[in-house]
C-alpha positions as a Markdown table, in Angstrom:
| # | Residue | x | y | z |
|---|---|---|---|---|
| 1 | Unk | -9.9 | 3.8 | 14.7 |
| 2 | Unk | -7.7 | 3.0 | 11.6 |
| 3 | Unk | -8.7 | 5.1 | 8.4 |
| 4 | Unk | -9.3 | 2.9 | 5.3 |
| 5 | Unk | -9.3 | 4.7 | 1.9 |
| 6 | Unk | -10.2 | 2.7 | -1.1 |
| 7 | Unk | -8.2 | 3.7 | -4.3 |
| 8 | Unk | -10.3 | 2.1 | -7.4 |
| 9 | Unk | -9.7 | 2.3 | -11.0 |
| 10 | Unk | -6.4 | 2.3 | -11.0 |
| 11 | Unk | -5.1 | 1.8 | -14.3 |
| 12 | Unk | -1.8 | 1.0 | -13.9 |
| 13 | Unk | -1.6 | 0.0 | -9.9 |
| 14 | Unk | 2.7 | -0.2 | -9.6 |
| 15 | Unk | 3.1 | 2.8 | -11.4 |
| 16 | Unk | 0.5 | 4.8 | -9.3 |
| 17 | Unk | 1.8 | 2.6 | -5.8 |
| 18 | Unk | 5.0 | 4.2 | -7.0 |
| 19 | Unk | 3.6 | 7.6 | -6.9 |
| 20 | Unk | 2.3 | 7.3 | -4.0 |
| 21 | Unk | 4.9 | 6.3 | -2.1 |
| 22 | Unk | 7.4 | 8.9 | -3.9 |
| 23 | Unk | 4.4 | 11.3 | -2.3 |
| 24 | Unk | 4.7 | 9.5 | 1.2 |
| 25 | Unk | 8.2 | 9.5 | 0.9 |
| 26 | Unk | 8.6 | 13.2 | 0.4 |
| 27 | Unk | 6.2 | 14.5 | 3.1 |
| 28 | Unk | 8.0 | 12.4 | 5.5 |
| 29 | Unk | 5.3 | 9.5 | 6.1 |
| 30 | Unk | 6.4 | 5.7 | 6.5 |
| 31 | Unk | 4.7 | 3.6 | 5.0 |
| 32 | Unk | 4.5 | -0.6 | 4.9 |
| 33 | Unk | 3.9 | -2.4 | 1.5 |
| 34 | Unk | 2.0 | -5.7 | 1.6 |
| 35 | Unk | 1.3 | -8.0 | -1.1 |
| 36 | Unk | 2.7 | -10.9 | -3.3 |
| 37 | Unk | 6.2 | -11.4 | -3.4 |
| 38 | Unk | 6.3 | -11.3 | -7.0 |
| 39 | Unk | 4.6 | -8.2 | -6.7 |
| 40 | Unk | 7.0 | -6.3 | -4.2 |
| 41 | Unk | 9.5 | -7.6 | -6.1 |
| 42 | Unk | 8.7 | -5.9 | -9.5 |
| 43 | Unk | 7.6 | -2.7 | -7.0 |
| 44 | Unk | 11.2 | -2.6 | -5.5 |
| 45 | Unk | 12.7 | -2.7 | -9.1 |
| 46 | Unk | 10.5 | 0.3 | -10.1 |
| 47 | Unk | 11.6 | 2.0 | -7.5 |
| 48 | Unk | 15.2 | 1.7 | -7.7 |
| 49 | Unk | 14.5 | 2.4 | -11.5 |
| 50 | Unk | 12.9 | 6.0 | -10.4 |
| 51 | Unk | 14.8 | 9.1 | -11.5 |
| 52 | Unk | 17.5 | 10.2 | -9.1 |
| 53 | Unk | 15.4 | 13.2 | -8.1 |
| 54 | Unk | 12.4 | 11.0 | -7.3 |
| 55 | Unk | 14.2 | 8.7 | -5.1 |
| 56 | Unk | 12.4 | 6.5 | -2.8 |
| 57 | Unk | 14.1 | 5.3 | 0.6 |
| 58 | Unk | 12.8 | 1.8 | 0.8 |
| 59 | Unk | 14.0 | -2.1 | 2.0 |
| 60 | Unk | 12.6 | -5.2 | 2.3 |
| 61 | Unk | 10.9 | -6.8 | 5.6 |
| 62 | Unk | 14.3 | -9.2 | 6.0 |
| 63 | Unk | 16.8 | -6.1 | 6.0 |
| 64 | Unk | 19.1 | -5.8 | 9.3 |
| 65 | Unk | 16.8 | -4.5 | 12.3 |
| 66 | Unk | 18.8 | -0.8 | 12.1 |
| 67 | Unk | 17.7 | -0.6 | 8.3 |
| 68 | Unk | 14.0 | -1.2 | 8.8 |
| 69 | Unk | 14.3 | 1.0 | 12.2 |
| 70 | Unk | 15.9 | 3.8 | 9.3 |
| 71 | Unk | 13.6 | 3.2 | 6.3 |
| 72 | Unk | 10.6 | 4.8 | 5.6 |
| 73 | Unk | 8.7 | 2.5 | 2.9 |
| 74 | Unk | 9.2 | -1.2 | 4.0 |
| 75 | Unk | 7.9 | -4.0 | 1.7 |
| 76 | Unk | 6.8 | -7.2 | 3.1 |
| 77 | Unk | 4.8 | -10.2 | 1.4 |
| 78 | Unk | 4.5 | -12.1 | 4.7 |
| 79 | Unk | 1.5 | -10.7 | 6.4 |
| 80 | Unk | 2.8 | -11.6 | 10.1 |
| 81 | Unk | 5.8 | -9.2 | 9.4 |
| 82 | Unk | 2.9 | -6.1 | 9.9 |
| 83 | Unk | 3.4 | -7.0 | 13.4 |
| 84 | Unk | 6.7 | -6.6 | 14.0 |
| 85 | Unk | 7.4 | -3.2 | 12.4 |
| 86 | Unk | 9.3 | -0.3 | 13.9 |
| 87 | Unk | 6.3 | 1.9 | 12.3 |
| 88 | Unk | 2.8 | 1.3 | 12.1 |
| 89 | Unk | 1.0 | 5.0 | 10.4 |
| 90 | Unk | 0.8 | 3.7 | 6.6 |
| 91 | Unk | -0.3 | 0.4 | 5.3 |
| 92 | Unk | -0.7 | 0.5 | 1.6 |
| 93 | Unk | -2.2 | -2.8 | 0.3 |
| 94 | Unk | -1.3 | -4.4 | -2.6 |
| 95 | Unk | -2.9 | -8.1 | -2.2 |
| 96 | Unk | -5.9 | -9.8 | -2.7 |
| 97 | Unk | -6.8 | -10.6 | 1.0 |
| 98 | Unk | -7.5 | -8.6 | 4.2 |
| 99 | Unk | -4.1 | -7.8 | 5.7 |
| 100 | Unk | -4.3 | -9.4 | 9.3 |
| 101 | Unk | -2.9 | -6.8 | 11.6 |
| 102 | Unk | -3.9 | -4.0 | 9.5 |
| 103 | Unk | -6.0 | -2.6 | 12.5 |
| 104 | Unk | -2.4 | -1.6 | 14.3 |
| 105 | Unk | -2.0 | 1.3 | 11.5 |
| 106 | Unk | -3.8 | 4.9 | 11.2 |
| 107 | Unk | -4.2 | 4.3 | 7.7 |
| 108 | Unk | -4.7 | 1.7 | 5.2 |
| 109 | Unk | -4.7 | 2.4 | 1.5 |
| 110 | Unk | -6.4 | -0.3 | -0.6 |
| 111 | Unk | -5.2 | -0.1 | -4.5 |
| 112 | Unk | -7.3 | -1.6 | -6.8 |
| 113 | Unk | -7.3 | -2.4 | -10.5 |
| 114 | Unk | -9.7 | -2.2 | -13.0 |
| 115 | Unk | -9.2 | -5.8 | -13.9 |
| 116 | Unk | -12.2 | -7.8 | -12.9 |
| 117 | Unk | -10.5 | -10.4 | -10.1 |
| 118 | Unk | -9.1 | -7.0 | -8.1 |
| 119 | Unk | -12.2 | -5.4 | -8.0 |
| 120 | Unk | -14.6 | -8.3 | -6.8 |
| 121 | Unk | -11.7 | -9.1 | -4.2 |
| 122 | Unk | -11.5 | -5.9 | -3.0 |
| 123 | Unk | -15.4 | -5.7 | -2.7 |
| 124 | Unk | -14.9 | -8.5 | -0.2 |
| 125 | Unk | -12.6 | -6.6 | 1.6 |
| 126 | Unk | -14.8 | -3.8 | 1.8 |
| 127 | Unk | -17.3 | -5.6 | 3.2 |
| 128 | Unk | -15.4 | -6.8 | 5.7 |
| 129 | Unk | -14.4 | -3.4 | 6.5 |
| 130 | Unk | -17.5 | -2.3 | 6.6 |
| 131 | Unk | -18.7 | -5.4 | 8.9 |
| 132 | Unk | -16.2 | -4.2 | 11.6 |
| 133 | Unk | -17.7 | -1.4 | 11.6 |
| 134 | Unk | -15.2 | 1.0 | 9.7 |
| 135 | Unk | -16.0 | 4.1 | 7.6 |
| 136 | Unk | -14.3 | 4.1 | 4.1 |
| 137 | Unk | -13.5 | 6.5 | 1.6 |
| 138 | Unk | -13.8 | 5.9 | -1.7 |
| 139 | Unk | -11.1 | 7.7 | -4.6 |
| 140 | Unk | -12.2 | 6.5 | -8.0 |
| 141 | Unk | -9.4 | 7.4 | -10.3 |
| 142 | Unk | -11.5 | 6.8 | -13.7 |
| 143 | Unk | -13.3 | 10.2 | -12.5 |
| 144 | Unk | -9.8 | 12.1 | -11.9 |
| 145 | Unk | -8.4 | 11.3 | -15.7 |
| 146 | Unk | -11.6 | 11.7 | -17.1 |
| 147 | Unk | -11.5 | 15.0 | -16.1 |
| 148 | Unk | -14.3 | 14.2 | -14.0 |
């Protein structure tokens, strides 16, 4: 059964998606990125914007076949795409919905803000979660910079 992890609190959620995938990136793991285009697209410029020695092998879900078969972090906004990846271990979610397919990956990370829309959207996801009859773990980040 997929493993769901709920990442709340996040206070700035690009910067700390970008940490997480330069984490993924480095210990090998690939890893699909789903959200709002105008999302991935600020994502994919923060990447590129990463320091040489933190760079993060990544593409878009329209790249060539033999670059999404090569790349380890793949960004999609179209939900559908999820099912037509060479890679299914890491789904990191970005949007405000259930990603549809997301049952096909071992692990779905669910980033959330501390902004009042994210977190009542990703209650609904939880429940849903939780509905189907998954386990989640919960990582609240306000107790990990509050020394906590």
């Amino acid at each position: 059964m997929t493993e769901i992890a709920f990442h709340f609190n996040t206070p700035h959620k690009l910067n700390y998606a970008c940490r997480l995938l330069r984490k993924a990136f480095s210990s090998g793991a690939k890893v699909m990125v789903w959200g709002k285009e105008d999302l991935l697209l600020t994502l994919d410029k923060a990447l590129w914007e990463l320091g040489a020695t933190d760079f993060v092998a990544h593409c878009n879900m329209d790249a060539p076949d033999y670059v999404l078969a090569r790349s380890p972090i793949v960004l999609a906004s179209d939900v559908s795409a999820l099912n037509t990846l060479p890679h299914h271990e890491v789904l990191l979610s970005l949007g405000d919905t259930l990603a549809s397919g997301f049952e096909k990956f071992e692990r779905v990370i669910e980033l959330v803000s501390t902004e009042d829309e994210d977190r009542a959207n990703a209650r609904k996801r939880w429940k849903i979660y939780q509905e189907r009859g998954y386990t989640m773990k919960r990582h609240d980040l306000s107790q990990k910079t509050n020394g906590a």
